[in-house]
PyMOL CGO cylinders between C-alpha atoms (Angstrom):
from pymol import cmd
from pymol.cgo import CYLINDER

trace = [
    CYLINDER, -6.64, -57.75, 33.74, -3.54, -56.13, 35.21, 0.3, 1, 1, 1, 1, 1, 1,
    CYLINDER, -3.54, -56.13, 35.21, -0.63, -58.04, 33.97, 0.3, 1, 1, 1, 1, 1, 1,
    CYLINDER, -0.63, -58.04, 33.97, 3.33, -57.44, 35.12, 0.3, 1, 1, 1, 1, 1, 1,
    CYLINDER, 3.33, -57.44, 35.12, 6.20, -56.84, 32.97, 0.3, 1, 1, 1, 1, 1, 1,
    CYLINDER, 6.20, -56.84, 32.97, 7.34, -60.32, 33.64, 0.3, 1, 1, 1, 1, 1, 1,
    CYLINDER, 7.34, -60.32, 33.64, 4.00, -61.97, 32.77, 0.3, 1, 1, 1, 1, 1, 1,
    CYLINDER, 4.00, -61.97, 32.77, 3.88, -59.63, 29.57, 0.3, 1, 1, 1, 1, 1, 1,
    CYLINDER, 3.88, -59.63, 29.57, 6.95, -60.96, 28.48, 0.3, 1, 1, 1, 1, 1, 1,
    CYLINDER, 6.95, -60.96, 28.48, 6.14, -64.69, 28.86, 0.3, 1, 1, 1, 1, 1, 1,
    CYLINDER, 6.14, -64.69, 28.86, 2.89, -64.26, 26.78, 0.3, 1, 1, 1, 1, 1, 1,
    CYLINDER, 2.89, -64.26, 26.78, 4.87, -62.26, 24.08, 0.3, 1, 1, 1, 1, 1, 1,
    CYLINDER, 4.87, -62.26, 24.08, 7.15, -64.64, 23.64, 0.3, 1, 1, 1, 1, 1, 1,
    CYLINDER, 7.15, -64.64, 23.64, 4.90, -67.84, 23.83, 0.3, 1, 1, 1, 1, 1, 1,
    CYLINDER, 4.90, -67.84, 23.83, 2.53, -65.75, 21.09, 0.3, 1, 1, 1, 1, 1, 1,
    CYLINDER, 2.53, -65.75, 21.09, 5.29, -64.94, 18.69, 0.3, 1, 1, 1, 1, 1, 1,
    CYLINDER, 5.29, -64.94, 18.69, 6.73, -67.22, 16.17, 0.3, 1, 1, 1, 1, 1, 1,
    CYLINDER, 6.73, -67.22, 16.17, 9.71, -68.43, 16.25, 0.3, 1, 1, 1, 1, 1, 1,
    CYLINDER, 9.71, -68.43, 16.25, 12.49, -66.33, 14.06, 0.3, 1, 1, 1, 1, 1, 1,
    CYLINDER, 12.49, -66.33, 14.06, 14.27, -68.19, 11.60, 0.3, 1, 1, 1, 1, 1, 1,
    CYLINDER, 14.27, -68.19, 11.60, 16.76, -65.33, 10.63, 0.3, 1, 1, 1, 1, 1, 1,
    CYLINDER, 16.76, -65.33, 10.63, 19.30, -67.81, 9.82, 0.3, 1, 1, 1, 1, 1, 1,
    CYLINDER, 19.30, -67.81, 9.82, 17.43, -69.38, 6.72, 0.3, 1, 1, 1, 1, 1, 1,
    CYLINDER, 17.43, -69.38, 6.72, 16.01, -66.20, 5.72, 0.3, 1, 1, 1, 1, 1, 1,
    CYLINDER, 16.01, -66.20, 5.72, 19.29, -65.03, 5.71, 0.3, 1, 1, 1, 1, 1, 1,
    CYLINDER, 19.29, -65.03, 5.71, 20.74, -67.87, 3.61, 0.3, 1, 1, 1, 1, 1, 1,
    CYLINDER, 20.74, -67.87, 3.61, 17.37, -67.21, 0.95, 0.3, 1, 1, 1, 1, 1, 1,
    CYLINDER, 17.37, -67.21, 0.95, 18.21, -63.81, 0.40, 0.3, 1, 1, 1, 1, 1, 1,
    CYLINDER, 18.21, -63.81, 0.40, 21.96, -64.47, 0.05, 0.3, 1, 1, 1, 1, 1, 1,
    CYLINDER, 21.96, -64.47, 0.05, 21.15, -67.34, -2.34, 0.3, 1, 1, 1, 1, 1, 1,
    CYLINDER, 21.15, -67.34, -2.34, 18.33, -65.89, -4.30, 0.3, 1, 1, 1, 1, 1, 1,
    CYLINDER, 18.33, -65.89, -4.30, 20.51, -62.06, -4.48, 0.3, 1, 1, 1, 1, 1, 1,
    CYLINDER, 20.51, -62.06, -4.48, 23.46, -64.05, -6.19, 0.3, 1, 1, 1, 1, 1, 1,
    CYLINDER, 23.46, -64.05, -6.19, 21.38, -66.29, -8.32, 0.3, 1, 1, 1, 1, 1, 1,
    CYLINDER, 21.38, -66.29, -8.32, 20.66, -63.33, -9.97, 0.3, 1, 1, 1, 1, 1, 1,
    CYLINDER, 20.66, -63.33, -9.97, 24.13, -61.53, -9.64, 0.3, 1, 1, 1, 1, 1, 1,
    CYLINDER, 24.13, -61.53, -9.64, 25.17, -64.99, -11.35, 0.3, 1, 1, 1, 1, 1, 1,
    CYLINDER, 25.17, -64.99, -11.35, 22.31, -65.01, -14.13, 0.3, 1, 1, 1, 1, 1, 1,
    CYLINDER, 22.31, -65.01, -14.13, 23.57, -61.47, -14.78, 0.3, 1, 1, 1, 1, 1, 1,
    CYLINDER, 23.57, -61.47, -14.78, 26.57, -62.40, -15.29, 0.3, 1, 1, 1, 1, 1, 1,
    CYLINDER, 26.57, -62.40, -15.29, 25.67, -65.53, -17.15, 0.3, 1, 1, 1, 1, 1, 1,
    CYLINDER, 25.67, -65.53, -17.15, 24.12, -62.96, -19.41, 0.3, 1, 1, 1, 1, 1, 1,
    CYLINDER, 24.12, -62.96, -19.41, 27.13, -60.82, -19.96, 0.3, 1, 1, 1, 1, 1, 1,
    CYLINDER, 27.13, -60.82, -19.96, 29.20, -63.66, -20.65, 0.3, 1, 1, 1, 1, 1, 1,
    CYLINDER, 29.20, -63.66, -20.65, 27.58, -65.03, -23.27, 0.3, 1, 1, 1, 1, 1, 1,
    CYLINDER, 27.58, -65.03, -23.27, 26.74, -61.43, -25.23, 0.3, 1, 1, 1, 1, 1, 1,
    CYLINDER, 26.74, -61.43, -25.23, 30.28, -61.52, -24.84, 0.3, 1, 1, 1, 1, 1, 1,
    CYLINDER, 30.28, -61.52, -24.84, 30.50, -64.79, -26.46, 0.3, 1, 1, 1, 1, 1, 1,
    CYLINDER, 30.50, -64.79, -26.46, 28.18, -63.38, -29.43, 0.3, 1, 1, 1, 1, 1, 1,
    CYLINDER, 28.18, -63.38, -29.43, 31.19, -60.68, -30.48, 0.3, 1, 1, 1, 1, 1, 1,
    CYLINDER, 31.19, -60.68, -30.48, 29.97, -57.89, -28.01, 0.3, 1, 1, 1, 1, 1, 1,
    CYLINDER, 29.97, -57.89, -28.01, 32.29, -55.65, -26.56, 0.3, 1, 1, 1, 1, 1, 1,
    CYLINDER, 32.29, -55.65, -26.56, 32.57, -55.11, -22.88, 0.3, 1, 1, 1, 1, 1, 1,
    CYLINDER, 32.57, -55.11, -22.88, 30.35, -51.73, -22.38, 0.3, 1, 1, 1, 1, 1, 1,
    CYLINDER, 30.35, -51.73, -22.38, 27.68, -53.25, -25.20, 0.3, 1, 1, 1, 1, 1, 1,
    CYLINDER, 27.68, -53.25, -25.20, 27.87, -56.85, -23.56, 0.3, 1, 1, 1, 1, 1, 1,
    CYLINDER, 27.87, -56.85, -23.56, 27.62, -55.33, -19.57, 0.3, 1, 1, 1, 1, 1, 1,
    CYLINDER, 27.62, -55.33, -19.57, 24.41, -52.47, -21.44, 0.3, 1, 1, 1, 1, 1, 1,
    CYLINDER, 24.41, -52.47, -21.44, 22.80, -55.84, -22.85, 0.3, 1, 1, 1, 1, 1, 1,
    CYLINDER, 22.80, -55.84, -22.85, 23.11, -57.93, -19.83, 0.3, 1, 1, 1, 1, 1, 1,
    CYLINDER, 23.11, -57.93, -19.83, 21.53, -55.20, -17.68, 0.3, 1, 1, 1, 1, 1, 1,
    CYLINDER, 21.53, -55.20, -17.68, 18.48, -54.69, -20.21, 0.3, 1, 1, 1, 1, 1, 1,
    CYLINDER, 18.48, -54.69, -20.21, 18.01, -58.22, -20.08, 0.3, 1, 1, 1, 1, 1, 1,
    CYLINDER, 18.01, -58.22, -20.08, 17.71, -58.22, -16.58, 0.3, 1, 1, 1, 1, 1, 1,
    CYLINDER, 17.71, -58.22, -16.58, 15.38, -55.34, -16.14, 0.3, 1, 1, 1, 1, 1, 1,
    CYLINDER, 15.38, -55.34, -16.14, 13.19, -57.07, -19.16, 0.3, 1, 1, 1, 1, 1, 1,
    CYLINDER, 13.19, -57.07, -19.16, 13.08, -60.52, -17.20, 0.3, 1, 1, 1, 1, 1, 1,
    CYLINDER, 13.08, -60.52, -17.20, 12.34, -58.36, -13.88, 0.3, 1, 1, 1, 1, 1, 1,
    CYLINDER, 12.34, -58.36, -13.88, 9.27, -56.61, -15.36, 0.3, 1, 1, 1, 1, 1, 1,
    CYLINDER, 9.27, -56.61, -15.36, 7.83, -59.90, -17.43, 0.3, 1, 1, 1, 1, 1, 1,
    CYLINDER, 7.83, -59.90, -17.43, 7.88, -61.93, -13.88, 0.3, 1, 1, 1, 1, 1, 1,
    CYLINDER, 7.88, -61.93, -13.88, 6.51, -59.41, -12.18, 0.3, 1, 1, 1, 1, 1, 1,
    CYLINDER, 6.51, -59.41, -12.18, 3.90, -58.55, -14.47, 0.3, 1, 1, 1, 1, 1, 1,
    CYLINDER, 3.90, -58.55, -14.47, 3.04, -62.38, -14.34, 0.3, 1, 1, 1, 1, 1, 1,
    CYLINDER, 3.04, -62.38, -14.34, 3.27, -62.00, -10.24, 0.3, 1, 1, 1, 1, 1, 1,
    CYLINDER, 3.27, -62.00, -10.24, 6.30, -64.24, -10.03, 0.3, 1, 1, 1, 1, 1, 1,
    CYLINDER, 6.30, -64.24, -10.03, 8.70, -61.41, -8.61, 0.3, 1, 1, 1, 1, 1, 1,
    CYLINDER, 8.70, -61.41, -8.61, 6.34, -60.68, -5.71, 0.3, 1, 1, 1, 1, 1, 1,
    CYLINDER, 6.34, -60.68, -5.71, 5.76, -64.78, -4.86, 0.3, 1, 1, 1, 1, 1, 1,
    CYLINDER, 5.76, -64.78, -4.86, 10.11, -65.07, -5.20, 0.3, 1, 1, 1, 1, 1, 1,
    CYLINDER, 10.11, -65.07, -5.20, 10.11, -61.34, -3.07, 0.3, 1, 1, 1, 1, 1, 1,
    CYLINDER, 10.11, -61.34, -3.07, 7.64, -62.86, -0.42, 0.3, 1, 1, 1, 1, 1, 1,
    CYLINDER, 7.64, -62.86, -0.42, 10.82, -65.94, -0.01, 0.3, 1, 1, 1, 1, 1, 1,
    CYLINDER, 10.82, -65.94, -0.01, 13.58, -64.36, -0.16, 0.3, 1, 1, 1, 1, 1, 1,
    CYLINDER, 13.58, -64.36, -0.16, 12.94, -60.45, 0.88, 0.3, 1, 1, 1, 1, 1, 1,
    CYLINDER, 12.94, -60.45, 0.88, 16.03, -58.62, 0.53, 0.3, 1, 1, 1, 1, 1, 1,
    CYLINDER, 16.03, -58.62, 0.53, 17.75, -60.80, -1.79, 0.3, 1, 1, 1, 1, 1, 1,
    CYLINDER, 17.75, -60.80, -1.79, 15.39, -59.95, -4.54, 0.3, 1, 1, 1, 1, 1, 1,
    CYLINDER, 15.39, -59.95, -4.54, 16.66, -56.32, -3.96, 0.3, 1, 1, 1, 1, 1, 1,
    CYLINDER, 16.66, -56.32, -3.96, 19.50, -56.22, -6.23, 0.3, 1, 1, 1, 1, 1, 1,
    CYLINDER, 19.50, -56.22, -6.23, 19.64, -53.03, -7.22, 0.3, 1, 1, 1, 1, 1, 1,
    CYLINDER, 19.64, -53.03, -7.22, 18.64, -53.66, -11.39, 0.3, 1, 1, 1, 1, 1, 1,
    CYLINDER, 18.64, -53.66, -11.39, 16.01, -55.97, -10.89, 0.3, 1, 1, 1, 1, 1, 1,
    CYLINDER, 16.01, -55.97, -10.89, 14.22, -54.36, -7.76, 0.3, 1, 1, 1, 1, 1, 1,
    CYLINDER, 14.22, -54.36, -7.76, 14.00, -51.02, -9.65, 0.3, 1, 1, 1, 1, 1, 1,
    CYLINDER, 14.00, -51.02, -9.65, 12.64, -52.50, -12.26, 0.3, 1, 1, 1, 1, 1, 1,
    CYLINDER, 12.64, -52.50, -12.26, 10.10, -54.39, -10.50, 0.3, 1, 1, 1, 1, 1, 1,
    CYLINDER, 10.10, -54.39, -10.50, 9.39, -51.10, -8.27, 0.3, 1, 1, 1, 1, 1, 1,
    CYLINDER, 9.39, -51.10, -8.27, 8.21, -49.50, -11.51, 0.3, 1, 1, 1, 1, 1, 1,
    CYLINDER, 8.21, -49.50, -11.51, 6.61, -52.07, -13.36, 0.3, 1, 1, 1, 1, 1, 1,
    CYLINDER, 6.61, -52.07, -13.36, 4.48, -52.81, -9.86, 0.3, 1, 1, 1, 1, 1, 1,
    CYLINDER, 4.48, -52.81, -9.86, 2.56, -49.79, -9.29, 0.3, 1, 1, 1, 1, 1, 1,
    CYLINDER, 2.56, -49.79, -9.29, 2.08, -49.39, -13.19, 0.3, 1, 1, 1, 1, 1, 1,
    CYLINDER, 2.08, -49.39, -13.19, 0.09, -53.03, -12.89, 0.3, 1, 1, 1, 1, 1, 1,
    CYLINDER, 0.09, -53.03, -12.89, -1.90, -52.25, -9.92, 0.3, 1, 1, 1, 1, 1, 1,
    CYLINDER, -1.90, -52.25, -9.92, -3.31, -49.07, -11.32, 0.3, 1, 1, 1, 1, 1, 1,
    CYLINDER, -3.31, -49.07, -11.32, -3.92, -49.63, -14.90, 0.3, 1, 1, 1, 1, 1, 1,
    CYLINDER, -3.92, -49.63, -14.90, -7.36, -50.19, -14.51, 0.3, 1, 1, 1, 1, 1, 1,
    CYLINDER, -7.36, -50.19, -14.51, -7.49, -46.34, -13.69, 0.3, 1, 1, 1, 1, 1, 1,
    CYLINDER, -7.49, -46.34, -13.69, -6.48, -46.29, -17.66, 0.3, 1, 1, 1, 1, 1, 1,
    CYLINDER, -6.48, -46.29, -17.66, -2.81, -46.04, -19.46, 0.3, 1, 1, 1, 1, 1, 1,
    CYLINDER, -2.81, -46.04, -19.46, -2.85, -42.35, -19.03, 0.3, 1, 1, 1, 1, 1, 1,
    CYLINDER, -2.85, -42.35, -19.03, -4.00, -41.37, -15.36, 0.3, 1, 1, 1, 1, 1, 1,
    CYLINDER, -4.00, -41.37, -15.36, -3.21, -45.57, -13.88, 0.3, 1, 1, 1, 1, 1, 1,
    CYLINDER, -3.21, -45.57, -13.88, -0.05, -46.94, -15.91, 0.3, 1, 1, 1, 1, 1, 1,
    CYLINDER, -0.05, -46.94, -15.91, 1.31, -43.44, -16.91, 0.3, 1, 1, 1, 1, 1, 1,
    CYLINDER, 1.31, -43.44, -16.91, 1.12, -41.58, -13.89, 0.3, 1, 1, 1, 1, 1, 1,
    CYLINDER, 1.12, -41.58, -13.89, 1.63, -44.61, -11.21, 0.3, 1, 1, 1, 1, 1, 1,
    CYLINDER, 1.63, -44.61, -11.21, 4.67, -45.66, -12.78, 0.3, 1, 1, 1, 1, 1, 1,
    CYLINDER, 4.67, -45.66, -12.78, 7.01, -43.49, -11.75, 0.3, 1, 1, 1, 1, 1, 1,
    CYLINDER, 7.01, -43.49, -11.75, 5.78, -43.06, -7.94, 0.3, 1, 1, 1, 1, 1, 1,
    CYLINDER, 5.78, -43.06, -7.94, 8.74, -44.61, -7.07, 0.3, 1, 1, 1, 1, 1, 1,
    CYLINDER, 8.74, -44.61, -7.07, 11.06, -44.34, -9.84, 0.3, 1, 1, 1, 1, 1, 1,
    CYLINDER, 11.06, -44.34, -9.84, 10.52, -40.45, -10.24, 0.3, 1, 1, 1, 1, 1, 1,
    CYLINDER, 10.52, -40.45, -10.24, 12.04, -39.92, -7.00, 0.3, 1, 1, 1, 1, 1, 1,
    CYLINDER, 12.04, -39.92, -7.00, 15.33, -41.55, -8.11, 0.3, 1, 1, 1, 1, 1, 1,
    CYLINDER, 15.33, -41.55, -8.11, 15.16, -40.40, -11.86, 0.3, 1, 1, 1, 1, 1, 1,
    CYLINDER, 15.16, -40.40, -11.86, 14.86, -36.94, -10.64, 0.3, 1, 1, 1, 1, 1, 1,
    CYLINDER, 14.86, -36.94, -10.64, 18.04, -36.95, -7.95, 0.3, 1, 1, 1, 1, 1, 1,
    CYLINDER, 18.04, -36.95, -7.95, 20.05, -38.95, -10.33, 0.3, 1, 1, 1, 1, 1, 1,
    CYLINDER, 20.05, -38.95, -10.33, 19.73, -36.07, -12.94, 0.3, 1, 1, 1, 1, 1, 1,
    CYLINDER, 19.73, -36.07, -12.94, 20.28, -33.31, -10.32, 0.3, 1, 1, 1, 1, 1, 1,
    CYLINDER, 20.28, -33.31, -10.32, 23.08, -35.73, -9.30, 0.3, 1, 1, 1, 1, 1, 1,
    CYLINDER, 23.08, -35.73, -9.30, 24.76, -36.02, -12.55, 0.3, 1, 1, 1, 1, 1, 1,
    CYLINDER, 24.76, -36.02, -12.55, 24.04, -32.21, -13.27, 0.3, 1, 1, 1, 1, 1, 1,
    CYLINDER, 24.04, -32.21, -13.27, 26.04, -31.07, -9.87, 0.3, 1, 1, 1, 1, 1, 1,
    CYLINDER, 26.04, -31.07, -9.87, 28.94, -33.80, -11.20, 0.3, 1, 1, 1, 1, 1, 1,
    CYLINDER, 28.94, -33.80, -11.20, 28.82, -32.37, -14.32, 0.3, 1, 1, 1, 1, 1, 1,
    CYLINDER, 28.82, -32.37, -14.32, 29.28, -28.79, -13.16, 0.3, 1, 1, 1, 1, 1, 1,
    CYLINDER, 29.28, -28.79, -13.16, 31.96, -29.49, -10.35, 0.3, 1, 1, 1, 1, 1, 1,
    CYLINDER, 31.96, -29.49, -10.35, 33.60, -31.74, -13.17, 0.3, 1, 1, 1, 1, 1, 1,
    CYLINDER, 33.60, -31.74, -13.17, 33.61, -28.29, -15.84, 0.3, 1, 1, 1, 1, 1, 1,
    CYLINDER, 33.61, -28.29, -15.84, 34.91, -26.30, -12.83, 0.3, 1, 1, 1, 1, 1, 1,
    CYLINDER, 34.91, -26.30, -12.83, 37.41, -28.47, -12.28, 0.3, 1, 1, 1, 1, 1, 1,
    CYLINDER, 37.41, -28.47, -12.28, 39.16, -28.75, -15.76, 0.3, 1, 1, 1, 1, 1, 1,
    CYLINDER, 39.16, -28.75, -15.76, 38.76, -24.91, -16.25, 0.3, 1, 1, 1, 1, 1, 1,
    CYLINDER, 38.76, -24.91, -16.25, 41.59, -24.63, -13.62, 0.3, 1, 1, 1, 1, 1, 1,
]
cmd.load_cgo(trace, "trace")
C-alpha cells in the first residue's frame, strides 16, 4: 500500500491522541510546588521547635528524602510520577526516589549483589562528580587565598 505524505499525515494525526500539554503542564507545576510548599511547611515548623536556620533547612530536607523513599518503596511515588511527570522531579525528592527505585526492583538478587550494588546506578554517577566537583572547588578555593 503506497501511501503519500499527505495521506500519511492524515492517518497520523487521526491515530494519535490528542495532547493535553496544558493540564499536564498545570500537574507538574502543582504537584512540583506542593512539595516545594510541604518542604517548606517542614522547615517552618523545625523552626518553630527552637531549630536554627542551617539545622531547621538539614531537617526539612531529610524529611523529605525519608517521605520520598517510604512512598516509593510503597509504589506511591511512581503512581504520583505517572500524573504529574516532571513535577515530581524536584531535585530532593527525585534523587531520592532514583535511589531507593532500583534498590527495590533488585533486592530479590539479595542485599549485597540486588539492594547494595543497584542502588547507586544512578546515584553513583552524581555522588562521584559532586566529590570531584567539590575537590576542584576546594583546590581553586586554596589557590586562591594563597595569593
Amino acid at each position: 500500500m503506497k501511501l503519500t505524505p499527505e495521506e500519511y499525515d492524515g492517518l497520523s494525526k487521526q491515530a494519535s491522541p490528542k495532547s493535553k500539554l496544558l493540564q499536564d503542564c498545570l500537574w507538574a507545576f502543582g504537584v512540583g510546588g506542593a512539595i516545594c510548599l510541604l518542604g517548606e511547611i517542614l522547615r517552618q515548623s523545625y523552626l518553630a521547635k527552637g531549630f536554627t536556620l542551617t539545622d531547621a533547612s538539614t531537617m526539612a530536607s531529610v524529611t523529605l528524602i525519608v517521605i520520598s523513599a517510604v512512598t516509593t518503596s510503597l509504589g506511591w511515588y511512581q503512581r504520583l510520577a505517572a500524573k504529574a511527570g516532571a513535577g515530581t522531579l524536584v531535585p530532593i525528592t527525585g534523587f531520592a526516589n532514583s535511589v531507593v527505585s532500583p534498590a527495590i526492583e533488585f533486592k530479590s538478587e539479595g542485599y549485597v549483589p540486588g539492594v547494595g550494588a543497584k542502588m547507586f546506578l544512578i546515584a553513583g554517577p552524581v555522588i562521584v562528580y559532586g566529590l570531584a566537583a567539590s575537590a576542584v572547588w576546594g583546590v581553586i578555593y586554596c589557590f586562591i587565598r594563597t595569593l
